[in-house]
C-alpha positions as a Markdown table, in Angstrom:
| # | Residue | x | y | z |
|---|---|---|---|---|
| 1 | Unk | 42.5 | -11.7 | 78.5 |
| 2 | Unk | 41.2 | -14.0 | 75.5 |
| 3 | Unk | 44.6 | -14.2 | 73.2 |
| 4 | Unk | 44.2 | -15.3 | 69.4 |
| 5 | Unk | 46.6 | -17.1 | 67.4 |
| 6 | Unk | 45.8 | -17.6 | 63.5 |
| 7 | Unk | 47.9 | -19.1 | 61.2 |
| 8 | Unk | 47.5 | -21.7 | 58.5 |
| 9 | Unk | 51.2 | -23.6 | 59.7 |
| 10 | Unk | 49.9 | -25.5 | 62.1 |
| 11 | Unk | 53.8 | -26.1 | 63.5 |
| 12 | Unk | 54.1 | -22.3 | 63.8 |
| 13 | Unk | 50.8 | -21.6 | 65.2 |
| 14 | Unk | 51.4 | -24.0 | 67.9 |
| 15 | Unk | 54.8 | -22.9 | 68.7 |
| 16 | Unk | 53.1 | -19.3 | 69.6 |
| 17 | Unk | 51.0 | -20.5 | 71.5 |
| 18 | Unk | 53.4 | -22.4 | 73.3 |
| 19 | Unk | 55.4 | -19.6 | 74.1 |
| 20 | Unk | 52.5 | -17.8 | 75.1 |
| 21 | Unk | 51.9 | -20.3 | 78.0 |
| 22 | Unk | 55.1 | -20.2 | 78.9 |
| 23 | Unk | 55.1 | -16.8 | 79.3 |
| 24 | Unk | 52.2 | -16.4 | 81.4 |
| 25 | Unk | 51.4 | -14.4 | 83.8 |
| 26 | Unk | 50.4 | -15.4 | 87.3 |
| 27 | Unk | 48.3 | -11.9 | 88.2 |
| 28 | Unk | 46.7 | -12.2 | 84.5 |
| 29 | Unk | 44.3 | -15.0 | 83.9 |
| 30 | Unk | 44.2 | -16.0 | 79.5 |
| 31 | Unk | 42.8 | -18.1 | 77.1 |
| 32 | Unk | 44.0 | -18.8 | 73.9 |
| 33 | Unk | 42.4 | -20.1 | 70.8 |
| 34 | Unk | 44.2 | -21.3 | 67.9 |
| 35 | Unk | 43.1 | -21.5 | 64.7 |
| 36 | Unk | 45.0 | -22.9 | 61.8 |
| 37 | Unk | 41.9 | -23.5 | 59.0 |
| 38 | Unk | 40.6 | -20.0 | 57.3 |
| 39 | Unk | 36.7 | -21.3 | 57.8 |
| 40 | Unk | 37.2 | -22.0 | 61.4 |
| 41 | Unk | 38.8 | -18.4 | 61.8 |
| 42 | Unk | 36.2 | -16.7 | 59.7 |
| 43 | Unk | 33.4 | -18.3 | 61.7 |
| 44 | Unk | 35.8 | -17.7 | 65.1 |
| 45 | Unk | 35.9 | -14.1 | 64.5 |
| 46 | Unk | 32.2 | -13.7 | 63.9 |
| 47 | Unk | 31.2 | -15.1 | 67.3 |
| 48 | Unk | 33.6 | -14.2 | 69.5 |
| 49 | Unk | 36.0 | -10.9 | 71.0 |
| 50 | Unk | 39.6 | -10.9 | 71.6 |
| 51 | Unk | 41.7 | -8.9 | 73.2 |
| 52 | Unk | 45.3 | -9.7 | 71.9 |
| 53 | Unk | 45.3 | -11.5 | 68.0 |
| 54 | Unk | 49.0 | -12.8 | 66.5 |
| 55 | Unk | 47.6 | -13.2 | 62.7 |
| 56 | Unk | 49.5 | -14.3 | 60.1 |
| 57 | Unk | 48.9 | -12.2 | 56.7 |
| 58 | Unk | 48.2 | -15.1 | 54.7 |
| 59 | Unk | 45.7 | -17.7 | 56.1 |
| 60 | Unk | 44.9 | -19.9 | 53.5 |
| 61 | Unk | 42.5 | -17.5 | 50.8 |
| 62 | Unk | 42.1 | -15.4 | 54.0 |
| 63 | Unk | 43.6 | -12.3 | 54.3 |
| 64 | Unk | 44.9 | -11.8 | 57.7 |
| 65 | Unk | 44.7 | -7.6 | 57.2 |
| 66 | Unk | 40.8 | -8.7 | 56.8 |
| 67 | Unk | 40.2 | -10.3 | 59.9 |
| 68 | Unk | 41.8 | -7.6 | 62.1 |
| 69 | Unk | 39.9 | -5.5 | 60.4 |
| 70 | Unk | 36.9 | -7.6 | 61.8 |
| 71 | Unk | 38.1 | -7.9 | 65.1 |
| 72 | Unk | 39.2 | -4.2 | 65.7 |
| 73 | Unk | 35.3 | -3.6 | 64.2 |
| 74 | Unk | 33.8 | -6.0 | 67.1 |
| 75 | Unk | 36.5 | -4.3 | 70.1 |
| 76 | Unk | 38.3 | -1.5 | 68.8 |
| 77 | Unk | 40.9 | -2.3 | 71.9 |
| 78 | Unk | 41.8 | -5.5 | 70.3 |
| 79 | Unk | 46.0 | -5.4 | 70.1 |
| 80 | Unk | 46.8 | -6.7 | 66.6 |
| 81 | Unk | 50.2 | -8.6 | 65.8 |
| 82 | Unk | 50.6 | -9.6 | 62.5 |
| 83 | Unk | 53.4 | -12.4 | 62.2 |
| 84 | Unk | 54.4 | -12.5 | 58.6 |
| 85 | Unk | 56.9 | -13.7 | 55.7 |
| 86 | Unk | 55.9 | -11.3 | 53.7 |
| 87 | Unk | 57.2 | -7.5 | 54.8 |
| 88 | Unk | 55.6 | -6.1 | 51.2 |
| 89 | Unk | 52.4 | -6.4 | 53.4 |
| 90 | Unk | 53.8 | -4.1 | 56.1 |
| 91 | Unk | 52.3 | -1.0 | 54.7 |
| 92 | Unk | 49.3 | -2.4 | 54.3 |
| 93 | Unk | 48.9 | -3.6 | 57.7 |
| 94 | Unk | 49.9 | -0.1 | 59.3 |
| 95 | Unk | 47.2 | 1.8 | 57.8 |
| 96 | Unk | 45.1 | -0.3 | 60.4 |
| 97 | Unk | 45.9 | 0.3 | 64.1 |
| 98 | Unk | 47.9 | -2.5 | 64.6 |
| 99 | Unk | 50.2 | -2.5 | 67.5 |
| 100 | Unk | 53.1 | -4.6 | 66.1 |
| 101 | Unk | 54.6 | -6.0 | 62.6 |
| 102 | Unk | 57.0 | -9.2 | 62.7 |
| 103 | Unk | 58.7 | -10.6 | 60.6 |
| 104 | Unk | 58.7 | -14.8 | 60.7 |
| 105 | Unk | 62.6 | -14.9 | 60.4 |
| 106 | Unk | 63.1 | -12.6 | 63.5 |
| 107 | Unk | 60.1 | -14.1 | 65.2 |
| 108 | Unk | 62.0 | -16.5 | 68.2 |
| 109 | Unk | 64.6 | -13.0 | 68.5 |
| 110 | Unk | 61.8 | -10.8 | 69.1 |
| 111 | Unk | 58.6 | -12.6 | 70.5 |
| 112 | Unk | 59.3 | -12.4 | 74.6 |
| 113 | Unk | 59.6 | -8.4 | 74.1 |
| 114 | Unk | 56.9 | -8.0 | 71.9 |
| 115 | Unk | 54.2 | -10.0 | 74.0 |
| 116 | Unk | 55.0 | -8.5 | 76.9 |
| 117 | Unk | 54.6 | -4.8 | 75.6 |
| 118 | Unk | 51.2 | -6.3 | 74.5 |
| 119 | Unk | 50.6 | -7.3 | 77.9 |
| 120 | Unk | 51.9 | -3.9 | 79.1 |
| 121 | Unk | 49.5 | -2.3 | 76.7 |
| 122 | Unk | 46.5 | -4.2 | 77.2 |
| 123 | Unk | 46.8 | -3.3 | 81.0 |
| 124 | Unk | 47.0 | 0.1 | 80.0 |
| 125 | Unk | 44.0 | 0.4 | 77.8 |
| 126 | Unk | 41.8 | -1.4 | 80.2 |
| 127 | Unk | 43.3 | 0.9 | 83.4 |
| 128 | Unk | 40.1 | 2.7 | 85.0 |
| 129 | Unk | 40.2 | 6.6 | 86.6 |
| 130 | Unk | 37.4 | 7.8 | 89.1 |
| 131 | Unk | 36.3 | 11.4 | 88.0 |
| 132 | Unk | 34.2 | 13.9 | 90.1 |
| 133 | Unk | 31.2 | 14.5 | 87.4 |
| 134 | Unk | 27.7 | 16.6 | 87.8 |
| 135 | Unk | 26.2 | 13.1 | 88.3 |
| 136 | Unk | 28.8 | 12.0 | 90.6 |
| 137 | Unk | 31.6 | 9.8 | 90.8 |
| 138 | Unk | 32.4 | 8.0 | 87.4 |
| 139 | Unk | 34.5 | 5.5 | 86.1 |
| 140 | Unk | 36.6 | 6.1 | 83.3 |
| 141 | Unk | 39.1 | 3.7 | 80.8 |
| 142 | Unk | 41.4 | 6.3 | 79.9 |
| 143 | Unk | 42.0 | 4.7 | 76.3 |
| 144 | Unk | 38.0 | 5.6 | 76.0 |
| 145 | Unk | 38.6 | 8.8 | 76.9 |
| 146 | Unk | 39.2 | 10.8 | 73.3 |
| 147 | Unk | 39.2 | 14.5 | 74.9 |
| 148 | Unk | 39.1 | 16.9 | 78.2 |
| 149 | Unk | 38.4 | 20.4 | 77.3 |
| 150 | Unk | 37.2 | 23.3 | 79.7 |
| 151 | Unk | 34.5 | 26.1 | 77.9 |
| 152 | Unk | 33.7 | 28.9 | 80.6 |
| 153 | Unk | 33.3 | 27.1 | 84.1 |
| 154 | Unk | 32.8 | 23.5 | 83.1 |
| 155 | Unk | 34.5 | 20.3 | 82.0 |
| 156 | Unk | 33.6 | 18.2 | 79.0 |
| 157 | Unk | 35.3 | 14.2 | 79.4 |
| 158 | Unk | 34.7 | 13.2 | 75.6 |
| 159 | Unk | 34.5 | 9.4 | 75.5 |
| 160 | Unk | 34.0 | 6.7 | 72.6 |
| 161 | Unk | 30.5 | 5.9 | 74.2 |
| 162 | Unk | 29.3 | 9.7 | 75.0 |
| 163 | Unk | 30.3 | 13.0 | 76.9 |
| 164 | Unk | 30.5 | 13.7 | 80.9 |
| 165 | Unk | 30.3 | 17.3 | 82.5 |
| 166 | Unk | 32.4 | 18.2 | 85.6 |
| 167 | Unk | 33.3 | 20.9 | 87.6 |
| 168 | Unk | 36.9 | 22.5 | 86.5 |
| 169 | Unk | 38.5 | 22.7 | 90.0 |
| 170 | Unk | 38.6 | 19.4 | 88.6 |
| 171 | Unk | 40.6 | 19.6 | 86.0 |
| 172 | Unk | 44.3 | 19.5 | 87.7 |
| 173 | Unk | 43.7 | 16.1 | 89.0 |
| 174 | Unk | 42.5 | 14.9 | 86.0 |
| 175 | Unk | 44.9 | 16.0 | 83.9 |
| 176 | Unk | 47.8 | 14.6 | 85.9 |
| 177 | Unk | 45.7 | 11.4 | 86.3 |
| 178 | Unk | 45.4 | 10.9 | 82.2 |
| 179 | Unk | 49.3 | 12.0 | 81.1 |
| 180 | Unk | 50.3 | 8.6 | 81.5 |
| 181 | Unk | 48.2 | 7.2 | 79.3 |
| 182 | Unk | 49.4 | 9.1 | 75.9 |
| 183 | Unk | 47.5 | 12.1 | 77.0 |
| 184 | Unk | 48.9 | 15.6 | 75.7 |
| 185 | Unk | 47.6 | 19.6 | 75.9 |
| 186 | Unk | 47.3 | 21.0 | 72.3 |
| 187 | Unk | 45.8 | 24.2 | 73.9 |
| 188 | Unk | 45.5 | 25.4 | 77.0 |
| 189 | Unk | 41.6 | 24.5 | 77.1 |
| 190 | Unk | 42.2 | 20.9 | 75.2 |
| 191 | Unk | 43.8 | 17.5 | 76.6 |
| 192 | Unk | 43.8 | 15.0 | 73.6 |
| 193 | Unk | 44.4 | 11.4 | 73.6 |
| 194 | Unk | 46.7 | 10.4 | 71.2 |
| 195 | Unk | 45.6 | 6.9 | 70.8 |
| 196 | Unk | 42.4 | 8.6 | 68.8 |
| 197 | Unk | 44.1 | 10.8 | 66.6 |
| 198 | Unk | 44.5 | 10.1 | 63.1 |
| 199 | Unk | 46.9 | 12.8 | 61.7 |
| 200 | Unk | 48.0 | 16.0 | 63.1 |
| 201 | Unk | 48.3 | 19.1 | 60.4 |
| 202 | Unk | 49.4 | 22.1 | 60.4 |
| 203 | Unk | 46.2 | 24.0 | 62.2 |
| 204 | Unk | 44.2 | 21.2 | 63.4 |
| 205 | Unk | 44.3 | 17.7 | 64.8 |
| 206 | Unk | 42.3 | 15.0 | 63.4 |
| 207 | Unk | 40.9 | 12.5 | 65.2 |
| 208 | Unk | 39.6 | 9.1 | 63.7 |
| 209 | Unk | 35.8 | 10.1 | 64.8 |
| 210 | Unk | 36.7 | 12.7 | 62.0 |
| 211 | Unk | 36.4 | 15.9 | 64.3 |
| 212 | Unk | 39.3 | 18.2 | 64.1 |
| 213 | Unk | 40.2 | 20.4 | 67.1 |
| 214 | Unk | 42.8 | 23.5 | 66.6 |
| 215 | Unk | 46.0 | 23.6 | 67.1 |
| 216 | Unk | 47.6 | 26.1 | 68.4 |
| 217 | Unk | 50.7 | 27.7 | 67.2 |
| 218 | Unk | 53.0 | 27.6 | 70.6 |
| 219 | Unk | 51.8 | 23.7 | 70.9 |
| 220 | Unk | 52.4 | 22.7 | 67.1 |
| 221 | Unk | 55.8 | 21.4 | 67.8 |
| 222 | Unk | 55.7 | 19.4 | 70.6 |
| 223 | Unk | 52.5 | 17.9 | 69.6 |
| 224 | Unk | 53.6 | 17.0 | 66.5 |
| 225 | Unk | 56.6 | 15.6 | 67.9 |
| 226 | Unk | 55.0 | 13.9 | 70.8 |
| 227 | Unk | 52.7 | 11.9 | 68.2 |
| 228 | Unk | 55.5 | 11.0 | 65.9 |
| 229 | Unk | 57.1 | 9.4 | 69.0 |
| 230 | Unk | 53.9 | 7.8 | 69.8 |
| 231 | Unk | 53.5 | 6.3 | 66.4 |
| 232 | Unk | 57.3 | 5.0 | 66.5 |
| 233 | Unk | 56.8 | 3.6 | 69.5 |
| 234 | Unk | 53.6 | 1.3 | 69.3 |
| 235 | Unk | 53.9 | 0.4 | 65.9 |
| 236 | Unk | 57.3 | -0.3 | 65.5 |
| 237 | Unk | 59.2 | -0.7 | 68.7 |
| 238 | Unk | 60.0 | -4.0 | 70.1 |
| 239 | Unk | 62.5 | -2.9 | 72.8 |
């Protein structure tokens, strides 16, 4: 797990990072690079991946928004944490799937809880499933996984990198195997993952690949419910 920290306070940088170590976990190897000079973390981000980035918003003449930006570009898993003074930013920042928003003044109150539901999460989105498929047994990272939908008497598994075909006796086990992992039926034919979809309306659901999928009318309630609750909790709760 390769953990960023960027932020032009050197003091504060170093705390995080501090705290980070002290947090560690012992089943969960980590590195973390610090950088506290905007060039060095333009160049950083260029060359190398992260999984986990605390960015402050204001990094010299760097934006911080800009730089997760980059980073969710080169690893689209990449959990973002922006650690600001500056909560004007805040809407800004959640048009990007970022995982958390903190504020520096409730930083030392909320940092334990908040890395360790980034911990929680990046276990979860790098999780693996074994599927049954028509080319055998597969592999699967359920946070790549954007759809399962049946059509006569197969099974399509939609990923981020391509589709997979599979028998739909299969579809049970799969099912129950992906509802932990933000997984939800918006028709009886169609299991969506909710950490690809961008809005939900009133007939369709939108993902951020841009296709839309119907919605249908017995399911429009809970799903939109459900992803409201989803929202709420990744972006904002710190519990």
């Amino acid at each position: 797990m390769r953990i960023l920290v960027a932020d032009d306070n050197k003091i504060e940088a170093n705390e995080v990072a501090s705290r980070i170590e002290e947090l560690r976990m012992k089943n969960i190897k980590h590195s973390i690079t610090v950088c506290v000079d905007e060039k060095q973390l333009r160049y950083d981000v260029k060359i190398n991946t992260y999984d986990i980035a605390f960015l402050d918003i204001e990094i010299g003449k760097t934006n911080g928004i800009s730089i997760a930006e980059k980073l969710l570009k080169k690893n689209p898993k990449c959990i973002i944490i922006f650690i600001s003074s500056y909560p004007s930013y805040i809407t800004d920042a959640l048009e990007l799937d970022i995982f958390q928003f903190i504020c520096k003044e409730k930083l030392k109150e909320k940092f334990d809880r908040v890395y360790y539901r980034a911990v929680k999460e990046y276990q979860k989105r790098y999780a693996i499933c074994e599927f049954n498929t028509t080319k055998g047994k597969r592999t699967f990272i359920p946070y790549d996984i954007i759809s399962v939908e049946t059509f006569y008497n197969n099974l399509r598994i939609k990923t981020i990198q391509g589709s997979h075909y599979s028998n739909i006796k299969n579809i049970k086990f799969i099912r129950e195997s992906l509802e932990p992992f933000d997984f939800i039926l918006i028709h009886q034919s169609q299991f969506i993952n909710l950490n690809h979809v961008q809005k939900v309306s009133r007939h369709t659901v939108v993902m951020k690949n841009g296709q839309e999928y119907p919605l249908v009318d017995s399911r429009r309630k809970q799903v939109t419910q459900s992803f409201a609750e989803f929202l709420i909790r990744v972006k904002f709760n710190d519990k």
